[in-house]
N, C-alpha and C positions, 0 to 999 in steps of 0.2 A: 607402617607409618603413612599417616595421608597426605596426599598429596601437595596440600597448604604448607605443613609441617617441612615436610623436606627440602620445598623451595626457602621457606624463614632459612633453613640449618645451612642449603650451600651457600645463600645469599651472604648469611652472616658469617662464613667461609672465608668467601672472595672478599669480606671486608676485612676481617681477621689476616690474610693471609699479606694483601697489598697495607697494611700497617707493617708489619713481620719485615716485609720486603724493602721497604721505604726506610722503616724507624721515625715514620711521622704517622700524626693520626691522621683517618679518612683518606691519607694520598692512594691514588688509583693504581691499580697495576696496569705497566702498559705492554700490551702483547703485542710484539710486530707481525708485520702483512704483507707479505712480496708476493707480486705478482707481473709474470715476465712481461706482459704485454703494457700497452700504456692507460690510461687512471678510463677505466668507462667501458674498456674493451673485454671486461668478463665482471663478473657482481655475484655469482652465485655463490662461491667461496667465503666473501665478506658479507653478502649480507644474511646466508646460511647459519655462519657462526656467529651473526650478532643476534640471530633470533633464536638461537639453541642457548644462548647465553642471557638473553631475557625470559624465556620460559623458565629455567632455574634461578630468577629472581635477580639477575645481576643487572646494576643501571650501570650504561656508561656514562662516563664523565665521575661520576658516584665511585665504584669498584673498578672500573677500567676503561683504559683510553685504549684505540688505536692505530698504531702507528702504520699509518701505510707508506709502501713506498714498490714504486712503478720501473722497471728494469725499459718499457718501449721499444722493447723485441730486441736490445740489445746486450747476447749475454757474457759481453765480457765487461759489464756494467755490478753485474751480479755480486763479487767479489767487494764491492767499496759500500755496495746498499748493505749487506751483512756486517761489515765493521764499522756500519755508521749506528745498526742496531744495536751492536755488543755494545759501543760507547755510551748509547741510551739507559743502556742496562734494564733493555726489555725482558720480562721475567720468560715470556718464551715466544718463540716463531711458528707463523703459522706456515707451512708449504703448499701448496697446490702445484703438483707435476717433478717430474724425475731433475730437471734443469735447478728448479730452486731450492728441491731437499740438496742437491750434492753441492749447491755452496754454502748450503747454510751448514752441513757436518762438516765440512773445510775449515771455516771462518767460526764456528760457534761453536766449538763441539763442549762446550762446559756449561750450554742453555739449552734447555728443554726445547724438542721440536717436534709439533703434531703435522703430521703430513698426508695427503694425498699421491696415491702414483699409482700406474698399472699393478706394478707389485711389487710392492715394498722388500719384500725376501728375496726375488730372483736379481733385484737392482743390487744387492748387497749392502742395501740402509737399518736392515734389521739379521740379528743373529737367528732370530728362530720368531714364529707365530705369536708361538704362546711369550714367550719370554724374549719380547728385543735385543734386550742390553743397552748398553749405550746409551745415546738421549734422543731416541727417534720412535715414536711409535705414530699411530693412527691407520688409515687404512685402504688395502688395496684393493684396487674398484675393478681388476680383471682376472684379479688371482685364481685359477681353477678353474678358468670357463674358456669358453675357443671362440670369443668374440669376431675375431678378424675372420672365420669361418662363419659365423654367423652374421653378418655385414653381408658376405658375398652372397650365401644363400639366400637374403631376402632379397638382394638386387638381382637376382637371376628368375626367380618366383616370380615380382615383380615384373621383371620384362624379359622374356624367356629368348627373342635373339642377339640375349649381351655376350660376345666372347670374349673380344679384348678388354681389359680392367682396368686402368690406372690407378695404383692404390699411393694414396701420399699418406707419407709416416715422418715420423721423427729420426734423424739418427741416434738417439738415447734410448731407443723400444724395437727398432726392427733391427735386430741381428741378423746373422746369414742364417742361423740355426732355425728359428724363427719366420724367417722367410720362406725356408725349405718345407716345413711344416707349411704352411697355409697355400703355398704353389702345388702341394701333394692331395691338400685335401680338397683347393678348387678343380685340380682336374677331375676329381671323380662327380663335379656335377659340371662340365664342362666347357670350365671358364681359364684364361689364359689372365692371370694377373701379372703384372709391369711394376714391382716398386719405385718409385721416386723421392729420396729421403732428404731433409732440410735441417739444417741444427741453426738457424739463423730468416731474420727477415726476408733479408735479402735473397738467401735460398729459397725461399716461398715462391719468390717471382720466379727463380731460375728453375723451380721445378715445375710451374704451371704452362710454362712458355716451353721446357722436353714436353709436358704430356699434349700441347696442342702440337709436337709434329707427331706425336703417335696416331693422333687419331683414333680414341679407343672409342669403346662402346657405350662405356661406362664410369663411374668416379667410385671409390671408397674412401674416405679421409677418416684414419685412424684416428683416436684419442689421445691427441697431447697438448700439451696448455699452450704452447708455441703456436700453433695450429690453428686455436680454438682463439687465441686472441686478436689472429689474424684473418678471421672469418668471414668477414662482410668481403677481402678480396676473392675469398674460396669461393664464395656462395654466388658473385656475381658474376666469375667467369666461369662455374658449371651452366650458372645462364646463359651467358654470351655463345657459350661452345653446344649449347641443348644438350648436356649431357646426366643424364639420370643421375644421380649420386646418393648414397647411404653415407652419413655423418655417424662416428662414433662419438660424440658428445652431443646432448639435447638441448646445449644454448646456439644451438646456432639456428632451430627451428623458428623462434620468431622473427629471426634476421632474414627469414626465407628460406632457408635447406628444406630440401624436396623429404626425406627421410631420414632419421634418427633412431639408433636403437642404443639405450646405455641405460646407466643408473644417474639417479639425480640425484645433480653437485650440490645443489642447495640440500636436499635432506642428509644430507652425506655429514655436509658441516654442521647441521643442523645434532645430530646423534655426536657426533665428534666434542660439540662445544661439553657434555659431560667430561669426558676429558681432559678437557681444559681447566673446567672447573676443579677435578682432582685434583691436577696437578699444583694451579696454584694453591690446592691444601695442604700440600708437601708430598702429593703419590711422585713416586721417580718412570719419567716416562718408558724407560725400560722395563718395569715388572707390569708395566698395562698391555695386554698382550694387542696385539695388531687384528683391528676387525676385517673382513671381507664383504665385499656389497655381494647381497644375496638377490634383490628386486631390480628388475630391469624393464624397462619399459620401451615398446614400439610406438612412434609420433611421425604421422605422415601430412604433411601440408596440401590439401587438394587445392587449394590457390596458387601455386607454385606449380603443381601440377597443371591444370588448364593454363594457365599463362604459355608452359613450355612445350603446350600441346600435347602431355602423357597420358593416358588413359591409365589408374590405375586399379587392378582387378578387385573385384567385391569381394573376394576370401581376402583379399592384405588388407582390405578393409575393415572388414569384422572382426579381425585378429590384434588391429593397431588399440592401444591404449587411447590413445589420443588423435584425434582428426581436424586438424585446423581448416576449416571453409570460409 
């Protein structure tokens, strides 16, 4: 089928499908949007899925509206945004992060949900890879790879006398099990990592102000949406404190992060909007099996760097994807 051809067939899909859904003609389908942090503090998710969703031919306003709505890091907000959706009778919700899949399976478990998270299967949001169940699929962006080992390895490459670490996580992603694993595998390239974990804003600050009486060497700030929509304060006090740091997510490299290694949230949503488009043809999100991010990319800021006086070495150089100067 070419190319032309396929985009007419889902477009006229998503027309077909938000008629079906409505019981009116041309009324749009409207997919809701949570996102933990507040409206401007993260874009690659929405606007990822709204250009996966015009590549297959979909207009919005035309085929679909949507509905956003903003938690502003606080999540025990989560719960009333999810049943303000159900009342919308949004045909489905988008997730980005382990925080917003687990109210929306609470609060909607009878609406389709495409989501983002470390990993969808070890979170227990899906029954299995290939075959979900439930109403949850889309895909995990750390599943099968030792990320948090590979964070510390480029900060240590990087700057070879980092020992002490301070790694800020989530409490939704770093378990002790977890933890034990990447404290075993930094010692054998000889670094002493310090967890400091946040389920809340508020923690943010109380865990940046522990790691400035530690005094480490070094930052790692694992990948979670909490995190990632609290960035600009992360990113200014590795400044303040001159402290090297590796970001697991790559929105936070224009804001100034010294280093990023992950996969991109935009093309993520980007591949996921098919998807979407399925499901509003009537696929049930549990027989679509859960993808895994396979591309990942290294993004180092050498303007972030001179600023904080780092020299960084010419092999992390030639190895980096990306070099913002």
């Amino acid at each position: 089928m070419k190319r032309r051809e396929f985009i007419t067939l889902v477009g006229g899909a998503a027309v077909a499908t938000s008629t079906s859904l409505s019981g009116q003609e041309s009324r749009p389908a409207r997919l809701g949007y949570i996102w933990i942090g507040s409206k401007g503090s993260e874009h690659s998710t929405r606007d990822g899925m709204r250009q996966g969703l015009r590549d297959l031919g979909f207009v919005e306003g035309r085929d679909f509206v949507l509905e956003e709505r903003y938690a502003n890091s606080q999540l025990d907000r989560l719960p009333e945004i999810v049943a303000e959706l159900v009342g919308l009778r949004v045909s489905l919700i988008l997730c980005p992060g382990n925080q917003v899949t687990r109210a929306a399976m609470e609060g909607a478990s009878a609406i389709p949900i495409v989501a983002t998270t470390p990993d969808l299967l070890e979170s227990h949001f899906v029954a299995s890879l290939a075959r979900p169940g439930g109403n949850v699929t889309g895909m995990s962006l750390t599943a099968g790879t030792t990320l948090s080992e590979k964070w510390l390895e480029i900060l240590k490459e990087t700057f070879p006398s980092v020992v002490s670490v301070a790694v800020l996580a989530s409490t939704t992603s770093a378990s002790s099990a977890y933890i034990d694993r990447v404290r075993s595998a930094a010692s054998s390239i000889g670094i002493k990592p310090r967890y400091f974990t946040t389920g809340d804003a508020d923690g943010v600050d109380r865990a940046l102000r522990a790691i400035t009486e530690m005094k480490p060497d070094g930052l790692i700030v694992e990948s979670d949406a909490l995190l990632v929509s609290n960035r600009s304060r992360i990113i200014a006090f590795a400044a303040e404190q001159r402290l090297p740091a590796v970001y697991g997510n790559l929105d936070y490299m224009p804001d100034g992060g010294l280093m990023a290694y992950y996969t991109s949230i935009f093309d993520t949503w980007v591949q996921l909007a098919k998807y979407v488009g399925r499901i509003l043809k009537g696929a049930k999100p549990g027989e679509l099996p859960v993808q895994q991010a396979t591309k990942f990319e290294l993004i180092i800021n050498l303007k972030t760097a001179k600023a904080a006086g780092f020299t960084i070495p010419e092999a992390i150089l030639l190895r980096a994807d990306k070099v913002i100067e």
